[in-house]
C-alpha positions as a Markdown table, in Angstrom:
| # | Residue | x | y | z |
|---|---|---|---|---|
| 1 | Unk | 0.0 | 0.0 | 0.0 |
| 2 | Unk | 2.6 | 2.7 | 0.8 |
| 3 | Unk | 4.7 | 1.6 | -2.2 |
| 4 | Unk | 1.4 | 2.2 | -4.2 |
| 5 | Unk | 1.4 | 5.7 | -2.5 |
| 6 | Unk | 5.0 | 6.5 | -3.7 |
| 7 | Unk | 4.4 | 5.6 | -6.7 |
| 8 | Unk | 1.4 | 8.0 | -6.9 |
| 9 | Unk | 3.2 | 10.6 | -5.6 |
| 10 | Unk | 6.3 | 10.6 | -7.8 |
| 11 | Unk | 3.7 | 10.2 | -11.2 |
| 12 | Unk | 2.2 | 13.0 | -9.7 |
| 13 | Unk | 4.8 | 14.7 | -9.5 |
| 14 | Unk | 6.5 | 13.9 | -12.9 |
| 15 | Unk | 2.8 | 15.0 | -14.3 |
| 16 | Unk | 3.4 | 19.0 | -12.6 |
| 17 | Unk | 6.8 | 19.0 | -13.6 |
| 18 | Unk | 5.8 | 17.6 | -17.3 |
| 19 | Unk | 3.1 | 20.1 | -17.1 |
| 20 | Unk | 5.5 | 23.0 | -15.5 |
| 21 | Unk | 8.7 | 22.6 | -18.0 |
| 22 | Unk | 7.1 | 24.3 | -21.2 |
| 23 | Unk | 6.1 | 27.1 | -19.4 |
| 24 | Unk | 9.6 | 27.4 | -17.4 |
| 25 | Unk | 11.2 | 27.0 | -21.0 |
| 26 | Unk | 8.6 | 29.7 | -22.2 |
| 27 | Unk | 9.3 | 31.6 | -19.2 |
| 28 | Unk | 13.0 | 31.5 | -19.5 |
| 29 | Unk | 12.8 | 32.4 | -23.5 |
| 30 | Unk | 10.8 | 35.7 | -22.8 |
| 31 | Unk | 13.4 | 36.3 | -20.1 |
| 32 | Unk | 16.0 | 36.3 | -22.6 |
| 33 | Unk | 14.1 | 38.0 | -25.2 |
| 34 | Unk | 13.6 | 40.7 | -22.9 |
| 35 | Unk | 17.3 | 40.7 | -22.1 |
| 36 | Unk | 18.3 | 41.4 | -25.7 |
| 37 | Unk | 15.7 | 43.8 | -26.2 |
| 38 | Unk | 17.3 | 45.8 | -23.3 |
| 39 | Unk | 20.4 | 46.4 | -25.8 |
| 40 | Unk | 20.1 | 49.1 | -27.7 |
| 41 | Unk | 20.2 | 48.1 | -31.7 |
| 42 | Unk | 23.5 | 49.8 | -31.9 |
| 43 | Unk | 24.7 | 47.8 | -28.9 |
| 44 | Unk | 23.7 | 44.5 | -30.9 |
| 45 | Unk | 25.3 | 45.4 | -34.6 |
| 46 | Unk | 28.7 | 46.0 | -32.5 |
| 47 | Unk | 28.1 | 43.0 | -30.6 |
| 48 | Unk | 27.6 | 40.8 | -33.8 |
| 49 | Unk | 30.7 | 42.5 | -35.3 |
| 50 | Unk | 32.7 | 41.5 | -32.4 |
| 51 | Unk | 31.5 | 37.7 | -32.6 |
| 52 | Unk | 31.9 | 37.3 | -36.5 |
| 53 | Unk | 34.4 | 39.7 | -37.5 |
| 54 | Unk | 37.4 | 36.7 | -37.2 |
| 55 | Unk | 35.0 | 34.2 | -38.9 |
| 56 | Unk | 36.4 | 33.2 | -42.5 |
| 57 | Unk | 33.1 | 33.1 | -44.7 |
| 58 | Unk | 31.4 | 36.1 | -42.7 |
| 59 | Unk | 31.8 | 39.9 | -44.4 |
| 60 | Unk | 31.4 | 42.4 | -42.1 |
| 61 | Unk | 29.0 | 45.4 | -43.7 |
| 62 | Unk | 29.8 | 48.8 | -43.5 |
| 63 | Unk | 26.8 | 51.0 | -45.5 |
| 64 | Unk | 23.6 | 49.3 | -46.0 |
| 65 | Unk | 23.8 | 46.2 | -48.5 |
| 66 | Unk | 20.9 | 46.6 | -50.8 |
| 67 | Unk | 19.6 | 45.7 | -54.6 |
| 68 | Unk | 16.4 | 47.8 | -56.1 |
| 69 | Unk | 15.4 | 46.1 | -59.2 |
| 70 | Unk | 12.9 | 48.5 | -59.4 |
| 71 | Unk | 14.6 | 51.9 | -59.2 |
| 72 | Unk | 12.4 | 55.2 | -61.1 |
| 73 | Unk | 13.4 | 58.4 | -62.0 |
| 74 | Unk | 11.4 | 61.0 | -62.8 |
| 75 | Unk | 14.0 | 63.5 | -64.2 |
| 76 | Unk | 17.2 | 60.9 | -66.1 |
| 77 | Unk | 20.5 | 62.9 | -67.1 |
| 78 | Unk | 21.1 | 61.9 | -70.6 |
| 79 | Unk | 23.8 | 65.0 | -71.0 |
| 80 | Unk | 27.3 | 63.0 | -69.9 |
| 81 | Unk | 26.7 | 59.3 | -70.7 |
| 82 | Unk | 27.5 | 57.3 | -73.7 |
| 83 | Unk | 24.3 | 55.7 | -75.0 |
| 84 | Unk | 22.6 | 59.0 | -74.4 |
| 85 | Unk | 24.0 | 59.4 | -78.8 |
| 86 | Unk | 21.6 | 56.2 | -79.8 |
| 87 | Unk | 18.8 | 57.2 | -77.4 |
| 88 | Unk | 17.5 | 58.0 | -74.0 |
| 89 | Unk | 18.2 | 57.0 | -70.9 |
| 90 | Unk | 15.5 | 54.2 | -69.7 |
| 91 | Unk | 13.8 | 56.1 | -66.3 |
| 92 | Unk | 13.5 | 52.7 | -64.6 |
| 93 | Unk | 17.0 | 51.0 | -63.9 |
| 94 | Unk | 18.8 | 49.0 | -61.5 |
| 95 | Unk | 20.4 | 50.1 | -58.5 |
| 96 | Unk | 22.5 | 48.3 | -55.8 |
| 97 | Unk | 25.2 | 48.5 | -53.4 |
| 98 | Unk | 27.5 | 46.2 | -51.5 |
| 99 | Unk | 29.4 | 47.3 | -48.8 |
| 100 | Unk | 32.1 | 45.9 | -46.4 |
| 101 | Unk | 34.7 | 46.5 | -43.9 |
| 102 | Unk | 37.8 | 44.6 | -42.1 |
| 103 | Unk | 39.3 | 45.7 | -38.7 |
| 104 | Unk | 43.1 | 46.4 | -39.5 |
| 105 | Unk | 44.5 | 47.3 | -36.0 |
| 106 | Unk | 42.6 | 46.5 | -32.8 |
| 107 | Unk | 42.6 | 47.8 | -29.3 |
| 108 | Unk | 44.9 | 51.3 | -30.3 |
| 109 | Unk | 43.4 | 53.2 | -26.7 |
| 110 | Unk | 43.8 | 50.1 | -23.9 |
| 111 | Unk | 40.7 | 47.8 | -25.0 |
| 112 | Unk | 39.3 | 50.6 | -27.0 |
| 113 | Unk | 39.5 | 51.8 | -30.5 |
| 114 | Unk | 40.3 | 50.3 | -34.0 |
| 115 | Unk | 41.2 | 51.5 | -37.4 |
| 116 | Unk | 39.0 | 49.6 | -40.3 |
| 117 | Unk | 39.4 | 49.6 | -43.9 |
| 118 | Unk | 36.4 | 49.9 | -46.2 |
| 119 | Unk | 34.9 | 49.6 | -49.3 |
| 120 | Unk | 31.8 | 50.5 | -50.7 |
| 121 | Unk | 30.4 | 49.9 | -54.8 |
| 122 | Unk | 27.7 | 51.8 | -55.8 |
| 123 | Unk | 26.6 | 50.8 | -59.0 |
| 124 | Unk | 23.5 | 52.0 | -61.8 |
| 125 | Unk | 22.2 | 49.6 | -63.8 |
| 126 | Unk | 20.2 | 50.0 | -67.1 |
| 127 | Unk | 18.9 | 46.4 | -67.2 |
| 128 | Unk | 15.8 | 47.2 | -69.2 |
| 129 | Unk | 17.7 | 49.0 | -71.9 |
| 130 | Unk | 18.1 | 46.7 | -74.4 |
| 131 | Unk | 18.1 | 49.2 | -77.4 |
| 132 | Unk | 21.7 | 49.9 | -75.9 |
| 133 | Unk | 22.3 | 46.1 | -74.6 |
| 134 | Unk | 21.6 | 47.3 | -71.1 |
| 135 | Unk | 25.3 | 48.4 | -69.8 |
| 136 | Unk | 25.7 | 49.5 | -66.6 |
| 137 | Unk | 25.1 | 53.6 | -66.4 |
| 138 | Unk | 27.7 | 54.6 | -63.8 |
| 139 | Unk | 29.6 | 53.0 | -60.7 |
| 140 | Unk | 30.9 | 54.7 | -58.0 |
| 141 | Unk | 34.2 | 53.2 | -56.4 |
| 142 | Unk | 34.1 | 54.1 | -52.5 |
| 143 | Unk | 37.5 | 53.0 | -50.5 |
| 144 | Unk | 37.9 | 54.4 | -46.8 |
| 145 | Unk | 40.6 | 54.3 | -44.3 |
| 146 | Unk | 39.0 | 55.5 | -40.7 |
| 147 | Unk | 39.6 | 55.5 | -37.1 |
| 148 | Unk | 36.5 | 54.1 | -35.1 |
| 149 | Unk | 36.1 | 54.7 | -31.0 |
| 150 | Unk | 33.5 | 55.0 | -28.6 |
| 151 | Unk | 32.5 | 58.1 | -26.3 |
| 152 | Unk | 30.2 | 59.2 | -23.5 |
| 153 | Unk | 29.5 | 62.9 | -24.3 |
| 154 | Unk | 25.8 | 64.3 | -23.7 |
| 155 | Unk | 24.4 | 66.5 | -25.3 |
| 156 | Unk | 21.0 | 68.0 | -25.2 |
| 157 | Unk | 20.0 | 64.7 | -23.7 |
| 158 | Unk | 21.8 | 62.3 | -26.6 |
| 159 | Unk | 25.2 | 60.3 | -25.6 |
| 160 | Unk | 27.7 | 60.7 | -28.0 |
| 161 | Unk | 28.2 | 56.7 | -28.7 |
| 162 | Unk | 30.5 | 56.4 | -31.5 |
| 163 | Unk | 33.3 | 59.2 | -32.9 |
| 164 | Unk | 34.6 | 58.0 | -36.7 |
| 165 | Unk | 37.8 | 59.4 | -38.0 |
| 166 | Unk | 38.5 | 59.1 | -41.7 |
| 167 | Unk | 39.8 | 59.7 | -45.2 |
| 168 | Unk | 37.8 | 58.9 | -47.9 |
| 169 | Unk | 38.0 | 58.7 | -51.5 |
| 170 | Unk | 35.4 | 58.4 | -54.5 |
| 171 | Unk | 36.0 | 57.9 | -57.9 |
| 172 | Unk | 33.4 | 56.3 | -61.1 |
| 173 | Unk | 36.9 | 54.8 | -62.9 |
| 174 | Unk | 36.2 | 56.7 | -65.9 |
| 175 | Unk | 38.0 | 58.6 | -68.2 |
| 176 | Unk | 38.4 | 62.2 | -69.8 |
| 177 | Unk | 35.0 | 63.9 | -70.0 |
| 178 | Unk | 33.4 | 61.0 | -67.8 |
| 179 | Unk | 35.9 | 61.0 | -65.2 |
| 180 | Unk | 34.9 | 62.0 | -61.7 |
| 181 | Unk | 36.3 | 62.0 | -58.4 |
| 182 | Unk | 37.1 | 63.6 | -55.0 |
| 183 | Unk | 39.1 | 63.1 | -51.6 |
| 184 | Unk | 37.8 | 63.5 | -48.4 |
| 185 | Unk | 38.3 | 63.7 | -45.1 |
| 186 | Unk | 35.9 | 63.4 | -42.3 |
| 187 | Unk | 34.7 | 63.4 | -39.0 |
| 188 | Unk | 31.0 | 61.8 | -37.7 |
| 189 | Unk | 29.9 | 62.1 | -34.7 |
| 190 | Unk | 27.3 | 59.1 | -34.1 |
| 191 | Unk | 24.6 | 59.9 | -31.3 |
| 192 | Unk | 22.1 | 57.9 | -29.0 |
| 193 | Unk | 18.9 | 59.4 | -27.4 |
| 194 | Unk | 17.0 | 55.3 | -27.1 |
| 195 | Unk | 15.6 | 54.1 | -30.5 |
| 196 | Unk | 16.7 | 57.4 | -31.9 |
| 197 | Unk | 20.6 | 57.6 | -33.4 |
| 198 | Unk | 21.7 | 60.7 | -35.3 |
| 199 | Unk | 24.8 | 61.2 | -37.5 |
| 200 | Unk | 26.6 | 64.2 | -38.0 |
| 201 | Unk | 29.2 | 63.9 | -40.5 |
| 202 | Unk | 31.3 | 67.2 | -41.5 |
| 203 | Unk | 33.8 | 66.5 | -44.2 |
| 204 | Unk | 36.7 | 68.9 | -46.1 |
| 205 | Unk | 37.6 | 67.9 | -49.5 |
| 206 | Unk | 41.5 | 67.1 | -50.2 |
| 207 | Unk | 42.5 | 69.0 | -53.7 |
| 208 | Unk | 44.9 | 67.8 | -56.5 |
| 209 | Unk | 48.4 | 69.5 | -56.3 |
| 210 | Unk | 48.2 | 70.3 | -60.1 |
| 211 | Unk | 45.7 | 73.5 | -60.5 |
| 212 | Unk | 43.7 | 73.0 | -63.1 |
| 213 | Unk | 43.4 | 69.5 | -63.2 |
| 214 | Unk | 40.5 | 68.4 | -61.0 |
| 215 | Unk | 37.6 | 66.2 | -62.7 |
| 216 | Unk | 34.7 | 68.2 | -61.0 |
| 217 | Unk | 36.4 | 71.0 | -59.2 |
| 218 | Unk | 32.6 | 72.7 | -58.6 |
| 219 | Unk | 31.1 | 69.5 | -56.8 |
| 220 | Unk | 30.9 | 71.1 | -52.9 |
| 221 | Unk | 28.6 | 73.4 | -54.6 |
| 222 | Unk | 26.4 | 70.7 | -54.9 |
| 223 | Unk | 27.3 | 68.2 | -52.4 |
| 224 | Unk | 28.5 | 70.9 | -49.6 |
| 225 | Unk | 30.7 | 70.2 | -46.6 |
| 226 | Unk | 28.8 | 67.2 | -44.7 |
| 227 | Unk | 25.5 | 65.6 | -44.2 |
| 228 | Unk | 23.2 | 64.7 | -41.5 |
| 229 | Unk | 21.7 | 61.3 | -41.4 |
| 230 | Unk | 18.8 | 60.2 | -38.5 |
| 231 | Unk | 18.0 | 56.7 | -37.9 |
| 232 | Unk | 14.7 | 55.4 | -35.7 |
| 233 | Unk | 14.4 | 51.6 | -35.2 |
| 234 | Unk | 11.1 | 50.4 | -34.4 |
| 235 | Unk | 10.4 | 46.8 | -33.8 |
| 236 | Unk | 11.9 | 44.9 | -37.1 |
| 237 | Unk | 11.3 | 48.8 | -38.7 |
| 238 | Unk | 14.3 | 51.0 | -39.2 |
| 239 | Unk | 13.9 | 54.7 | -40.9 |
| 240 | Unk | 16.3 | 56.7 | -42.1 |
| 241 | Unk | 16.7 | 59.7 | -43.3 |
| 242 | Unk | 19.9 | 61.5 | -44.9 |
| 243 | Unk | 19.8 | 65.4 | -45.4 |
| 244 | Unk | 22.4 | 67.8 | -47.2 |
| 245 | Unk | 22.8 | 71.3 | -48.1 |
| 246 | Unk | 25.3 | 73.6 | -49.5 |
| 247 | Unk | 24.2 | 76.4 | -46.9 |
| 248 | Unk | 24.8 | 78.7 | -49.9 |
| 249 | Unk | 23.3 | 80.6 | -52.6 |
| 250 | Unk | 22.3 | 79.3 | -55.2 |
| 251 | Unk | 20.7 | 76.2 | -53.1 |
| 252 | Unk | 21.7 | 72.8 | -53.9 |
| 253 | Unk | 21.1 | 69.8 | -51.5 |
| 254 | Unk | 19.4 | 66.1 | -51.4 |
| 255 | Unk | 16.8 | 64.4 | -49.5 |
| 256 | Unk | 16.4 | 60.5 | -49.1 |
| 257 | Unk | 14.5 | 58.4 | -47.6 |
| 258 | Unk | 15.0 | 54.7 | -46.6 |
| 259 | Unk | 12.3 | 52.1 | -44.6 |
| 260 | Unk | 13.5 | 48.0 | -44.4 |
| 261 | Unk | 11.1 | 46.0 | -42.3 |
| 262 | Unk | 11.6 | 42.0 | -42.3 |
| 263 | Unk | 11.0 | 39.6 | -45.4 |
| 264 | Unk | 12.4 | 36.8 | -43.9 |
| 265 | Unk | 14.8 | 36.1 | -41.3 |
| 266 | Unk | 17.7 | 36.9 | -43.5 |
| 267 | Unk | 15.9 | 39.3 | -45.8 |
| 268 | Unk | 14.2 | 43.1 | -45.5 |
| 269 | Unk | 12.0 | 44.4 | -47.9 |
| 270 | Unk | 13.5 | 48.0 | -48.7 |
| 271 | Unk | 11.9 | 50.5 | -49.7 |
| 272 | Unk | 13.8 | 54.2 | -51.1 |
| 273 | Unk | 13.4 | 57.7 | -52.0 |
| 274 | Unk | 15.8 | 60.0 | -53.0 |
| 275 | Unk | 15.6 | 63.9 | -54.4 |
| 276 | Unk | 18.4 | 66.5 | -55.1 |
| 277 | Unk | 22.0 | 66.6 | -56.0 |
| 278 | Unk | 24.9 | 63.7 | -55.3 |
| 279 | Unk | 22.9 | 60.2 | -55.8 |
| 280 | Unk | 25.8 | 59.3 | -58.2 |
| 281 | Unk | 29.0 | 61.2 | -59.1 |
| 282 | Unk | 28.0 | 61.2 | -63.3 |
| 283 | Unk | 25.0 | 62.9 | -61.6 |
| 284 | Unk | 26.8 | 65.2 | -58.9 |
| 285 | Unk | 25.4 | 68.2 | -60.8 |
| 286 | Unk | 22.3 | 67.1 | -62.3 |
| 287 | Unk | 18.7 | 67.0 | -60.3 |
| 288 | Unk | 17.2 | 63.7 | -59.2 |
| 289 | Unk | 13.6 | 62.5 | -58.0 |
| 290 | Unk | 14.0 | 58.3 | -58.0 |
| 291 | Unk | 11.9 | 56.1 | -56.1 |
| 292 | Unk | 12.9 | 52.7 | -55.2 |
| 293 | Unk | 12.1 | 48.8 | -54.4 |
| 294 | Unk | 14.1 | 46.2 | -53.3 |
| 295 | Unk | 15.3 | 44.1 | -50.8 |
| 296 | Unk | 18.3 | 45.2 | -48.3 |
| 297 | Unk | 20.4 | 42.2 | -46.6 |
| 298 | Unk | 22.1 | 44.7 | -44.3 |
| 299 | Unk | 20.8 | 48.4 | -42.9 |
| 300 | Unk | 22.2 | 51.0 | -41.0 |
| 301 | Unk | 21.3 | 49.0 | -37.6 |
């Protein structure tokens, strides 16, 4: 009889705890969910970098890693390219970018700071243009060299996070008439206020030492001395939203637009606007309007 009892009691028992375990497992994964939503979305793209950044088939991105196979614009520049002589430009093209960077020297400050080389291609695509066998409109070659460390300034309520240090240059690899390019160097200033991250990025442009010689000697006009760039994440949304002006007269600046949200787990539906001066550097001093639709693999954050 009290064997019987024991018996009863440890079934019983194995029944709560059989009962119990999903909902400590289920209790346990909200726990940890809540845990990593307690890091900030910055705090988690470093902390990924960190973990994969030795691994041998992982790229590290830099800028946001993106195809639009669907990119429209209202007002094409037929003036500097090529198959502009057999006929127009098509308005709806491809556009893409890949971007990537490697650390080159870690820990420079202690356990803090790193200097990083990048590269980012930028590339126009007139896939639809068969009349001219669909080449590929412009690319724009981006290498950088910059020093990366964090901070803890306030300001106005937002923690200076991140300071980058760098030198940056931009070229299409074109030629004579179709050749442009610049040098750059840079400062941005990467702040914090909780979902909210803003970028300031000042910037003063490194001339040739022969006078006379520069491929687009008037292109601050257009693309002025820095740019401005806000990013919100909401949920599995991130916004952003780029800004630049000359601060001159006449006016030239450029406006655009970006909102990814989840496709899959490995894929974002991204979605683009852009409007002014800069988009490309065959365009540096030609008016934009495009609107775009793709899918991004990597964002800002």
């Amino acid at each position: 009889m009290i064997l019987k009892l024991e018996v009863k009691k440890i079934s019983l028992l194995f029944g709560i705890a059989l009962i119990l375990m999903p909902l400590m497992l289920r209790a346990e994964e909200n726990y940890n969910k809540t845990d990593d939503q307690k890091m900030s979305a910055l705090d988690q793209r470093v902390l990924m970098e960190r973990k994969t950044r030795y691994q041998a088939f992982v790229i590290t991105p830099h800028k946001p890693n993106y195809i639009l196979p669907i990119a429209y614009n209202t007002r094409p520049n037929n003036l500097p390219v090529d198959i502009a002589r057999d006929g127009k430009l098509d308005r709806t093209e491809v556009k893409f970018q890949f971007s990537m960077k490697f650390p080159m020297v870690e820990n420079l400050f202690g356990e803090e700071g790193a200097l990083y080389f990048a590269y980012t291609n930028l590339s126009f695509w007139q896939a639809y243009n068969a009349n001219a066998s669909s080449p590929f409109r412009e690319t724009v070659h981006e290498p950088e060299l910059f020093l990366v460390f964090p901070n803890d300034w306030k300001i106005l309520g937002m923690k200076n996070r991140l300071i980058q240090l760098g030198i940056v240059h931009q070229s299409n690899g074109r030629s004579a008439a179709l050749s442009r390019s610049w040098n750059r160097i840079y400062a941005d200033f990467i702040f914090q206020y909780k979902d909210f991250y803003l970028s300031l990025k000042p910037w003063y442009r490194l001339k040739g030492t022969t006078p006379g010689v520069e491929d687009n000697p008037d292109i601050e006009k257009y693309l002025g001395h820095g740019e401005i760039r806000a990013v919100y994440v909401s949920g599995e949304n991130t916004y952003s939203l780029m800004v630049r002006n000359n601060l001159s007269t006449p006016n030239y600046g450029a406006l655009e637009l970006n909102w990814s949200f989840p496709m899959s787990r490995r894929v974002k539906w991204f979605f683009q606007y852009f409007n002014g001066y800069g988009e490309s550097l065959i365009d540096y001093n030609a008016r934009v309007n495009r609107f775009g639709l793709g899918i991004a693999f990597t964002d800002w954050l």
